[in-house]
N, C-alpha and C positions, 0 to 999 in steps of 0.2 A: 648393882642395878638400881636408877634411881626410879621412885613411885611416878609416876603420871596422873594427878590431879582427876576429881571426877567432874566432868561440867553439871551442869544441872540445867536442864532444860529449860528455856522461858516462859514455857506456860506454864512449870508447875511451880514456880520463883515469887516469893511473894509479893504481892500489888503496894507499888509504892504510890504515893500521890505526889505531884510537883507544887511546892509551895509556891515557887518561883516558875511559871510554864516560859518565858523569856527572860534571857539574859542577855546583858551587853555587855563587854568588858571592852574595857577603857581604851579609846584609840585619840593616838595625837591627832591636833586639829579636827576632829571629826564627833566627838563624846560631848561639844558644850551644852550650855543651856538652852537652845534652840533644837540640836538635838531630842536631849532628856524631855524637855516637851511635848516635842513631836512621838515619842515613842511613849510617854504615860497617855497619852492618847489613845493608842492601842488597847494597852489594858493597864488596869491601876496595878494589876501584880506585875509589873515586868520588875526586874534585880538591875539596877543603873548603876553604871560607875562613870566618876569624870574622868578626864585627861590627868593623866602627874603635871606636876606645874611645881619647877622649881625656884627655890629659895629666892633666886636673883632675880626671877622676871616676876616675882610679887613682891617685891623691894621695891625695883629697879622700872615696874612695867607697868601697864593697865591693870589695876586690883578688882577694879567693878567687871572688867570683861573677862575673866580671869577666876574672882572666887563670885561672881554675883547667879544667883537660881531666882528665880520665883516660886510662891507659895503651892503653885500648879503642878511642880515637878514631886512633890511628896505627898502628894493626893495616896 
């Protein structure tokens, strides 16, 4: 017979605090720099991530459109 875990109720669970109260995680065409602006707007603690952006279209591609932020996004 196997054990069944015991939960432990949420009130009495200890109080975490959120360093991070927003997070984004990274979506194609939707995560650039216009974005991350628009959402440290919000609040300065939000957790940003960019788009993946491979090897070949920062070769091959727009670099400034691509790897460019402003100083505004790491407020």
């Amino acid at each position: 017979m196997t054990e069944v875990p015991t939960l432990i109720p949420l009130s009495t669970r200890p109080k975490q605090t959120l360093t991070h109260p927003l997070s984004v995680a990274p979506m194609m065409d939707r995560t650039d720099r216009h974005f991350r602006y628009f959402m440290r707007q919000m609040t300065r603690r939000t957790l940003l991530y960019t788009e993946m952006v491979t090897v070949g279209a920062i070769l091959h591609g727009d670099r400034t459109r691509l790897l460019g932020f402003s100083p505004e996004e790491n407020r």
